[in-house]
C-alpha atoms as a printed R data frame, in Angstrom:
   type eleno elety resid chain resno       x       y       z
1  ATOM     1    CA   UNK     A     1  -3.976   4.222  11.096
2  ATOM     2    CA   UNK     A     2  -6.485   2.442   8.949
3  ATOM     3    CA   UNK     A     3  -5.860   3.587   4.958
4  ATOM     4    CA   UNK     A     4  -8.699   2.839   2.674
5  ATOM     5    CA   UNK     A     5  -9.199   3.509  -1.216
6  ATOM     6    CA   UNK     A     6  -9.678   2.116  -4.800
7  ATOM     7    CA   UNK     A     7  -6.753   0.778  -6.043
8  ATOM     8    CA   UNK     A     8  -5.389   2.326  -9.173
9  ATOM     9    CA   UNK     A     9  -2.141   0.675  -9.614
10 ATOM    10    CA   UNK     A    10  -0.684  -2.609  -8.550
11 ATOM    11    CA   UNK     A    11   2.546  -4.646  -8.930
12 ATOM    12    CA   UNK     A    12   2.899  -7.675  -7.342
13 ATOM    13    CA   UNK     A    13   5.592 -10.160  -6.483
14 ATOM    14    CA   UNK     A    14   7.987  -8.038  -5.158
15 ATOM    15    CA   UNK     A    15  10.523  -8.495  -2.163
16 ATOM    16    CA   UNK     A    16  12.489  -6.738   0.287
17 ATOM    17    CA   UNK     A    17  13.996  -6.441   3.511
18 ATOM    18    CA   UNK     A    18  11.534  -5.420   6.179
19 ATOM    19    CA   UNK     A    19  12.696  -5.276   9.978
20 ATOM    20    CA   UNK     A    20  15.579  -7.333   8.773
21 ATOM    21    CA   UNK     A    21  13.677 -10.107   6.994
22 ATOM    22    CA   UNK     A    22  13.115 -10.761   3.789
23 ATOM    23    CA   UNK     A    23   9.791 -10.774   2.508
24 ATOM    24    CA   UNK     A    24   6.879 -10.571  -0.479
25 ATOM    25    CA   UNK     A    25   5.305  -7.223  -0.766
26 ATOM    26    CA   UNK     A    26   2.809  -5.775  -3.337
27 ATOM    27    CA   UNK     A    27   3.416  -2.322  -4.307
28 ATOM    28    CA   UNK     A    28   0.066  -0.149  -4.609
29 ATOM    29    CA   UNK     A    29  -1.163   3.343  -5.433
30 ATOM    30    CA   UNK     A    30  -4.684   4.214  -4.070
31 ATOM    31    CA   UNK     A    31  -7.236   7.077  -4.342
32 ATOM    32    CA   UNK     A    32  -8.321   7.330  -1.060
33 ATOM    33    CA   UNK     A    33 -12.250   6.973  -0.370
34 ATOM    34    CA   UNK     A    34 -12.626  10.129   1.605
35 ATOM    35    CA   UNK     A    35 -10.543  12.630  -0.896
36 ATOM    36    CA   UNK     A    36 -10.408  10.479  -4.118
37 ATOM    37    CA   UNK     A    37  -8.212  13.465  -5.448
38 ATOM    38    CA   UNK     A    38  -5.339  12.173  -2.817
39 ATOM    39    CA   UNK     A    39  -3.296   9.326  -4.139
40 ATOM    40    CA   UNK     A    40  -1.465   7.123  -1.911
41 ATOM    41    CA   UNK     A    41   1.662   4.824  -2.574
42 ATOM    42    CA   UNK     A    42   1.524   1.423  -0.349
43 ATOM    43    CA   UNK     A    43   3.630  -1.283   0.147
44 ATOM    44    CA   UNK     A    44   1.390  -4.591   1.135
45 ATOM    45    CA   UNK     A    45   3.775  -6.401   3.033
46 ATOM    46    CA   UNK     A    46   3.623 -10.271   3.467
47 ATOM    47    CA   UNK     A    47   1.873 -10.611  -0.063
48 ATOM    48    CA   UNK     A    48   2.881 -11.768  -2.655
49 ATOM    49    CA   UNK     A    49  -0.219 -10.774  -4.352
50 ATOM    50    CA   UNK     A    50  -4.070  -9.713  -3.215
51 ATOM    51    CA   UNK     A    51  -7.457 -10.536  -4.415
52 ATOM    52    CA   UNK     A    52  -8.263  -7.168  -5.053
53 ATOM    53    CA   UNK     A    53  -7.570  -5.625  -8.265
54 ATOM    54    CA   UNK     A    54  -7.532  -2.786 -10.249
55 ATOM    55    CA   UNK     A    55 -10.853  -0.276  -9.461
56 ATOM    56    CA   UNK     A    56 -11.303  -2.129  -5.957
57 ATOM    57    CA   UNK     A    57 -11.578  -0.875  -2.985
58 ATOM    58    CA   UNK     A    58  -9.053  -2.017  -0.447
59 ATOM    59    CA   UNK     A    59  -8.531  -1.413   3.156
60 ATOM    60    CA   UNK     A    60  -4.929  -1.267   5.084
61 ATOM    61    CA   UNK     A    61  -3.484  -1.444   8.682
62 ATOM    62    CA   UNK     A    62  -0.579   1.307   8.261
63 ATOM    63    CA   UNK     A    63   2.540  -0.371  10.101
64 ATOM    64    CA   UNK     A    64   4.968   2.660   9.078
65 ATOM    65    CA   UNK     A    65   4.947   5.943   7.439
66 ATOM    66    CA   UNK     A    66   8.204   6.976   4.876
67 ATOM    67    CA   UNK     A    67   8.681  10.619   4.153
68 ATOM    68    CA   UNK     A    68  11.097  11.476   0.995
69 ATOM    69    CA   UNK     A    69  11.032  15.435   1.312
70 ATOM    70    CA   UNK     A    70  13.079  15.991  -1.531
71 ATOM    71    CA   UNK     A    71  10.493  14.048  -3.703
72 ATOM    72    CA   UNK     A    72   7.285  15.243  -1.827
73 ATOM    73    CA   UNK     A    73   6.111  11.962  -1.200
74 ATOM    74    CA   UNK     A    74   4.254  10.034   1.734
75 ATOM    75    CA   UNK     A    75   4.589   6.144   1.650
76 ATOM    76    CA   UNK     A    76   2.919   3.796   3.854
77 ATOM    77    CA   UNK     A    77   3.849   0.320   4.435
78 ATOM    78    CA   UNK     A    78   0.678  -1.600   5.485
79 ATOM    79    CA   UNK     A    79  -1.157  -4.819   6.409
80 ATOM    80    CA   UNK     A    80  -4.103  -5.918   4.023
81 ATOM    81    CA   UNK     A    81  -7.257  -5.992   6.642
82 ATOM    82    CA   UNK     A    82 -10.326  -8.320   5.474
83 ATOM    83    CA   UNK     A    83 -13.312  -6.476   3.951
């Protein structure tokens, strides 16, 4: 699944385990293009930062998709694609 939006928040330089390795990730939430009203909350993995900033438009390779259904929230963990 392809997710693409403006970036309205970023934090970079984070880390975590992913598939058992540790790695950088940059922690995102985007409007998304097609309903700007729907915000999404990615994790960039394998960056330690991106170009893009804040008010950019980014576009993601969705690797996995987290649930929490007690919080009522979707999180996708994602590859950055090139523009």
């Amino acid at each position: 699944m392809i997710l693409q939006g403006t970036i309205i928040s970023k934090e970079t330089g984070l880390q975590a385990s992913f598939e058992g390795h540790e790695q950088p990730y940059v922690r995102c939430v985007i409007a998304r293009l097609e309903h700007p009203e729907v915000q999404s909350e990615a994790r960039i993995i394998g960056q330690a930062d991106i170009p893009q900033g804040i008010g950019d438009v980014v576009r993601l390779d969705v690797v996995r998709t987290i649930t929490d259904r007690h919080a009522g929230v979707v999180r996708f963990d994602a590859h950055l694609l090139p523009d």
